[in-house]
GUSEMI-928280 format. One line per field, with one value per residue (C-alpha): residue in three letters; x, y, z. Coordinates in Angstrom, 1 decimal. Layout:
! GUSEMI-928280
residuo (ALA,...)
x (X,...)
y (Y,...)
z (Z,...)
END
This chain:
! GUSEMI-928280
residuo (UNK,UNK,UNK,UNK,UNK,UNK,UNK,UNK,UNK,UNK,UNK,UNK,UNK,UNK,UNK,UNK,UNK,UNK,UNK,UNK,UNK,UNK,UNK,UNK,UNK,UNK,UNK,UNK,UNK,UNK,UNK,UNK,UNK,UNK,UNK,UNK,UNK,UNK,UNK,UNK,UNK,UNK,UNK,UNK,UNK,UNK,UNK,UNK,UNK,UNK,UNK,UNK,UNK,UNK,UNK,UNK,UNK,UNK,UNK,UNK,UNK,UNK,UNK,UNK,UNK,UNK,UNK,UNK,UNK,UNK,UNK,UNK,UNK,UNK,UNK,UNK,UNK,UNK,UNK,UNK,UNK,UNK,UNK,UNK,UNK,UNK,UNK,UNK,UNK,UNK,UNK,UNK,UNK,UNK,UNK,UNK,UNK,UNK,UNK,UNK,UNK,UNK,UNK,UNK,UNK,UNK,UNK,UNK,UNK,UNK,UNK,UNK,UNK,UNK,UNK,UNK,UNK,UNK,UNK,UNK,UNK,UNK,UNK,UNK,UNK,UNK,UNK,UNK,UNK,UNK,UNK,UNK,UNK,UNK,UNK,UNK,UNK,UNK,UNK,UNK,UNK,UNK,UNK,UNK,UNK,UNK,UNK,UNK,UNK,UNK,UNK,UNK,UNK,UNK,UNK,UNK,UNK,UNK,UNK,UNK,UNK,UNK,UNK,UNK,UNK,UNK,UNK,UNK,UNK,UNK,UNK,UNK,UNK,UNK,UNK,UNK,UNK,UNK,UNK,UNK,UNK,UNK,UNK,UNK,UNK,UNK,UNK,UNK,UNK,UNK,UNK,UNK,UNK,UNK,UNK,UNK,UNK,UNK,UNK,UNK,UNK,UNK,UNK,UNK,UNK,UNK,UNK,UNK,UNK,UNK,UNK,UNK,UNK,UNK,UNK,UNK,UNK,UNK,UNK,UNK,UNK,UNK,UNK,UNK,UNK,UNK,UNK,UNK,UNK,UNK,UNK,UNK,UNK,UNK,UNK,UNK,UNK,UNK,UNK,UNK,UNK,UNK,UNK,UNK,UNK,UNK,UNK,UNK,UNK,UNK,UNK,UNK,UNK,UNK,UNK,UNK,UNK,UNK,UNK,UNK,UNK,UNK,UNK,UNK,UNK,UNK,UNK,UNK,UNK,UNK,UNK,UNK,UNK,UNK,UNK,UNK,UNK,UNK,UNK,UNK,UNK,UNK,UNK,UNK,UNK,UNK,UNK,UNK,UNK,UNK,UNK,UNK,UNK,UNK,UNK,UNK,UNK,UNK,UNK,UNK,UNK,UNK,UNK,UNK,UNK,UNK,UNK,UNK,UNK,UNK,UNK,UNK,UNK,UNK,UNK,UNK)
x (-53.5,-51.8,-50.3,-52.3,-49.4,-47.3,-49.1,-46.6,-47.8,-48.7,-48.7,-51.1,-49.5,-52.0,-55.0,-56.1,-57.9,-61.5,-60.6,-59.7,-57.0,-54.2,-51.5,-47.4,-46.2,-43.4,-41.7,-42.3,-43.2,-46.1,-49.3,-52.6,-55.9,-58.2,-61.4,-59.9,-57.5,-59.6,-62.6,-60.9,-56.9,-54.6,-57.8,-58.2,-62.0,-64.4,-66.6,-69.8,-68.5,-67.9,-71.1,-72.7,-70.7,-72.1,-75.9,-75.5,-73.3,-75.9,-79.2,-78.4,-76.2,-73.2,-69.5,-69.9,-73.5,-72.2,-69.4,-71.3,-73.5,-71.1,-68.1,-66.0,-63.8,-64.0,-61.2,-61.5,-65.1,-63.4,-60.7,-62.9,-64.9,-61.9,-61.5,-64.6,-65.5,-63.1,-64.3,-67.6,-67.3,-65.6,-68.7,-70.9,-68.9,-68.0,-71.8,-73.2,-72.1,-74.0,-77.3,-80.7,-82.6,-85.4,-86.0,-83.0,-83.4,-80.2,-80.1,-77.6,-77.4,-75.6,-73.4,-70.2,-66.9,-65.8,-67.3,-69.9,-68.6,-69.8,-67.8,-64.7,-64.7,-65.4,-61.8,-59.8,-59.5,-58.6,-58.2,-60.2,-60.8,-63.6,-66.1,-69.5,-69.6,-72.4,-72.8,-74.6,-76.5,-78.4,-81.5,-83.4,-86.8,-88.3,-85.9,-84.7,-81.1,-78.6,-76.4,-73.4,-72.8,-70.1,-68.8,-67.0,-68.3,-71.4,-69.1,-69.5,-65.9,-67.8,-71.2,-69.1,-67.2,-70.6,-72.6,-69.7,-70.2,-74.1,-72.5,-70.3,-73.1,-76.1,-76.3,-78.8,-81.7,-83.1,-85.0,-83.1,-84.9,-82.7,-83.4,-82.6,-78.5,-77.2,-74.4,-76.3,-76.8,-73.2,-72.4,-75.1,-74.6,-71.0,-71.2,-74.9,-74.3,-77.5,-78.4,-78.8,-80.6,-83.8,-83.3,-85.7,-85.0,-87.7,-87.0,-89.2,-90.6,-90.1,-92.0,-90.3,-90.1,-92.7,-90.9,-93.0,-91.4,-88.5,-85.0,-85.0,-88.1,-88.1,-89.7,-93.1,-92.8,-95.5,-94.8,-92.7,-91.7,-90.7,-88.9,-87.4,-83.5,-82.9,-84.2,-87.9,-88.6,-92.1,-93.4,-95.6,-92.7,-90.0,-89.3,-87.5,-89.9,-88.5,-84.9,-85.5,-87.6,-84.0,-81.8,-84.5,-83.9,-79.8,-80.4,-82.0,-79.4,-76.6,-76.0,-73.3,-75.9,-78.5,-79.8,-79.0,-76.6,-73.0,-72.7,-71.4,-68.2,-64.6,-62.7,-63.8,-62.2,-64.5,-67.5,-66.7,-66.5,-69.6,-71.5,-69.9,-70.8,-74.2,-75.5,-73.8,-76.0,-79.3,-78.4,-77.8,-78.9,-81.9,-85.3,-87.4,-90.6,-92.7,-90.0,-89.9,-87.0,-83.8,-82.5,-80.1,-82.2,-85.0,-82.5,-81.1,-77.8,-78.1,-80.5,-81.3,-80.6,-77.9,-76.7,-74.2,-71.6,-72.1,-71.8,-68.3,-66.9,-68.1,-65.7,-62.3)
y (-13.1,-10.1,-7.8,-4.9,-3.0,-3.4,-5.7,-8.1,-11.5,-13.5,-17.4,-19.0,-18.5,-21.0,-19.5,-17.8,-18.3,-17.9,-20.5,-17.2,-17.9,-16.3,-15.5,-13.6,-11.4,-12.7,-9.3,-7.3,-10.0,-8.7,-11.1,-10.5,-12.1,-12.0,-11.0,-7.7,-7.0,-6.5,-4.1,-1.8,-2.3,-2.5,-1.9,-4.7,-4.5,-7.1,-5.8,-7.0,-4.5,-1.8,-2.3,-2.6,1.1,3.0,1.8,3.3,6.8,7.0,6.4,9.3,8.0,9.5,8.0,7.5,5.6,3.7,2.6,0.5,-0.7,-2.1,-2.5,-0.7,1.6,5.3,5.6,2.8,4.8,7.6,6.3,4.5,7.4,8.8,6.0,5.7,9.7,11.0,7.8,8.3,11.9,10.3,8.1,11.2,13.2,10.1,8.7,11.9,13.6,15.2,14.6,15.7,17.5,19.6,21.2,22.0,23.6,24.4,25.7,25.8,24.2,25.8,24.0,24.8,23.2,23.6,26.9,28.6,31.7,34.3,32.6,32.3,36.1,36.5,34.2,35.9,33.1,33.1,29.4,29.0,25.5,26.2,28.4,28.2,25.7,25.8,23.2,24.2,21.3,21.2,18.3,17.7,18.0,14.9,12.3,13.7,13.0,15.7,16.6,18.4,19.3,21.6,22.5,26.1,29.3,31.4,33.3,34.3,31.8,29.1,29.7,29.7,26.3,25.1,26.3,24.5,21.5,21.8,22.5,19.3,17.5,18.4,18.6,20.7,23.8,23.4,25.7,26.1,28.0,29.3,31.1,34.9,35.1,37.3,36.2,32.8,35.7,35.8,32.2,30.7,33.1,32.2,28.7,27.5,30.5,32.8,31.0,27.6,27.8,29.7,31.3,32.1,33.3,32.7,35.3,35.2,37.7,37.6,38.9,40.5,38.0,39.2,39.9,36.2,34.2,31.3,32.1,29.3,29.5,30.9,34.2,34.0,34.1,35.9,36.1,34.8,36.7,35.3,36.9,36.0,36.6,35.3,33.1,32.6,30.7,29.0,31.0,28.4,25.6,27.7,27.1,25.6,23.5,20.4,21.0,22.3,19.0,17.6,19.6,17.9,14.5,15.4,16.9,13.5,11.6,13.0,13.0,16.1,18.3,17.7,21.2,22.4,19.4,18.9,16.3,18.9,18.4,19.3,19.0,20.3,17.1,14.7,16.7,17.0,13.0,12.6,14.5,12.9,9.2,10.7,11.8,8.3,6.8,8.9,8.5,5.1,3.3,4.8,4.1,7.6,6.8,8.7,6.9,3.6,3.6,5.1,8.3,7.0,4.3,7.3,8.5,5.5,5.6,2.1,-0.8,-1.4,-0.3,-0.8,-2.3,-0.9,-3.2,-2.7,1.1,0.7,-2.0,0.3,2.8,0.9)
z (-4.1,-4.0,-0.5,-0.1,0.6,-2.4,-4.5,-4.7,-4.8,-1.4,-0.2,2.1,5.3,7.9,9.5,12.3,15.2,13.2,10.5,8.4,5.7,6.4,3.9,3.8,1.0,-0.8,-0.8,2.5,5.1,5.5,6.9,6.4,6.0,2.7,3.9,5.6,2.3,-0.5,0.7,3.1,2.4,4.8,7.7,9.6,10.0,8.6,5.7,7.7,10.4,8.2,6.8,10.2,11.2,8.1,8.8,11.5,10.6,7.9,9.9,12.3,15.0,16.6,16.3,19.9,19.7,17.1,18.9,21.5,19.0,17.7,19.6,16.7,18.4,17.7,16.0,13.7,12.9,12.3,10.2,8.2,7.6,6.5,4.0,2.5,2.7,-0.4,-2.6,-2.2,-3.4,-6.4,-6.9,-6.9,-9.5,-11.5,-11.8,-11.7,-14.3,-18.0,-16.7,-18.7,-15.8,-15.6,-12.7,-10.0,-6.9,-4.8,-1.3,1.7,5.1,8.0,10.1,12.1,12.8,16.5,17.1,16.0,13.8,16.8,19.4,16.9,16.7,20.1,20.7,18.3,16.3,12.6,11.4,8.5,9.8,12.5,12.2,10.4,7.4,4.8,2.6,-0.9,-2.2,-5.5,-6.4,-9.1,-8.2,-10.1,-9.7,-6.2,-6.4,-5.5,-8.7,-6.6,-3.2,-2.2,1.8,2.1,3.2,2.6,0.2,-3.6,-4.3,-3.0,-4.7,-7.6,-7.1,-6.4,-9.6,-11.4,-9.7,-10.9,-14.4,-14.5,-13.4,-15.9,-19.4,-21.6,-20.7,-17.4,-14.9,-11.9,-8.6,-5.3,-2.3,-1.8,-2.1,-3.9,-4.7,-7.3,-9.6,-11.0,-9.6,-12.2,-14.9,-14.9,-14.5,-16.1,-18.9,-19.0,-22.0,-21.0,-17.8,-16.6,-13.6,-10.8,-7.5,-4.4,-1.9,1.6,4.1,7.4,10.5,13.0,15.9,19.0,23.1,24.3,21.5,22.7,21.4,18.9,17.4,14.0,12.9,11.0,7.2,6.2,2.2,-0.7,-3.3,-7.3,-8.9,-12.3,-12.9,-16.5,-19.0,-19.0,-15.8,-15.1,-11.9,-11.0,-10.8,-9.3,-5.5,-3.1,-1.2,-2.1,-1.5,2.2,2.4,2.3,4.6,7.3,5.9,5.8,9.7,10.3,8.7,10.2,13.7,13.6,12.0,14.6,15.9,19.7,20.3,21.5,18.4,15.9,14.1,15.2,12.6,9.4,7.0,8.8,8.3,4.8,4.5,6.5,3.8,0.9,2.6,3.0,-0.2,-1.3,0.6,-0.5,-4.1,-4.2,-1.1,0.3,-1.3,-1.9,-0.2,-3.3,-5.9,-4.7,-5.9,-4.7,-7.1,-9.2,-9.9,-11.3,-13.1,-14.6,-13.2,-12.5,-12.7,-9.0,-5.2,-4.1,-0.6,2.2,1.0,-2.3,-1.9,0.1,-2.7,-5.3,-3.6,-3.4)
END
């Protein structure tokens, strides 16, 4: 047995109160207990609590809901969601990676980080921080598991960073359908090479919204326009049904992104965690209800679904 903070190696040192064996690092002193050293380092939180915290994060709760659930304090929640956040991000661009695909569709979900972007103006403030936070996302339409994922701004920089996030992911000719933003023309050109990838944008039409209408309700979209941007795209395949089918199943998932809600992030780190942890989750945890099967099992990225725990050892 090794410490868990300097790896030196450990002596059984009695046990505590639960029967838990206990031991003390030959070099610092240090005391700690096996079950809580190996999963979560130096955290002193079971794993069947951890595991017990991410159902929940994952299944659309709040830190706060979660917290009487399960009598984790909030910030143990949010510190293990600062744990487990970056490595599951790893996960994703370590198993995900030169991928035969065939067709992508990438969209982007709005979401804000203290303050809407309007009231940030209206404030004066310039942090880059808070604000509005869009999160690009990219799936492949027949095996449904997101290829990259990337939190910035609605900017062409961070269009870019996200088409090569696609890139590193995929492998090959593929079609590859967006919505309306300008600024995917260069980003996939750059990044996919106008070569490799047929390109297709789906632009749609809007009504304009009538005096009786409630502020929140959506305007009317009344046509959708295909256009082709490169390549030789199949008209009939390109769209973005499917990937706006999963910005409601991220909403769902995620308690932050919950629409008209005070549960919205405030600081723009733990969103960015709470993402990673979730498309962890989707890929490898969560079975597809038309799949049977969860993603990465589709697309043979392992042999079987995995569990919670598994997820958060696979992560160490």
């Amino acid at each position: 047995m090794n410490c868990p903070s300097c790896n030196a190696k450990a002596k059984k040192f009695g046990k505590d109160r639960q029967g838990h064996q206990r031991f003390r690092c030959l070099n610092c002193k240090k005391t700690f207990i096996e079950s809580y050293a190996r999963p979560l380092g130096d955290m002193r939180l079971p794993l069947e609590k951890a595991v017990a915290v991410v159902q929940h994060l994952v299944e659309g709760c709040s830190i706060r809901i979660t917290e009487r659930i399960t009598g984790v304090e909030k910030r143990t929640i949010l510190a293990l969601l600062a744990r487990i956040g970056p490595r599951c991000a790893r996960l994703l661009e370590q198993r995900v990676r030169a991928l035969s695909v065939k067709d992508v569709e990438c969209d982007e979900v709005w979401g804000w980080v203290g303050m809407k972007e309007k009231t940030k103006k209206k404030n004066g403030k310039d942090s880059p921080q808070i604000g509005d936070a869009w999160c690009f996302v990219g799936m492949e339409c027949h095996t449904k598991l997101i290829l990259a994922w990337h939190l910035g701004r609605r900017t062409e920089a961070d269009t870019v960073a996200f088409t090569e996030k696609l890139a590193h992911a995929t492998q090959g000719p593929f079609q590859i359908s967006t919505d309306g933003f300008p600024a995917y023309r260069n980003a996939v050109a750059l990044s996919l090479g106008a070569q490799r990838v047929d390109f297709a944008q789906v632009v749609k039409v809007y009504a304009q919204k009538h005096e009786d209408e409630a502020r929140y309700s959506p305007a009317d979209c009344v046509g959708i326009c295909k256009c082709s941007v490169h390549g030789n795209p199949d008209m009939a395949r390109a769209g973005t049904s499917r990937i706006e089918r999963q910005n409601l199943s991220l909403r769902m998932g995620m308690r932050r992104m919950t629409r008209l809600s005070n549960a919205f992030s405030k600081k723009w780190a733990n969103l960015q965690h709470a993402y990673a942890l979730q498309f962890a989750f989707y890929n490898f945890c969560r079975v597809h209800q038309t799949l049977r099967v969860s993603p990465a099992v589709q697309s043979g990225i392992t042999d079987h679904i995995w569990t919670i725990s598994e997820l958060i050892l696979a992560t160490q």
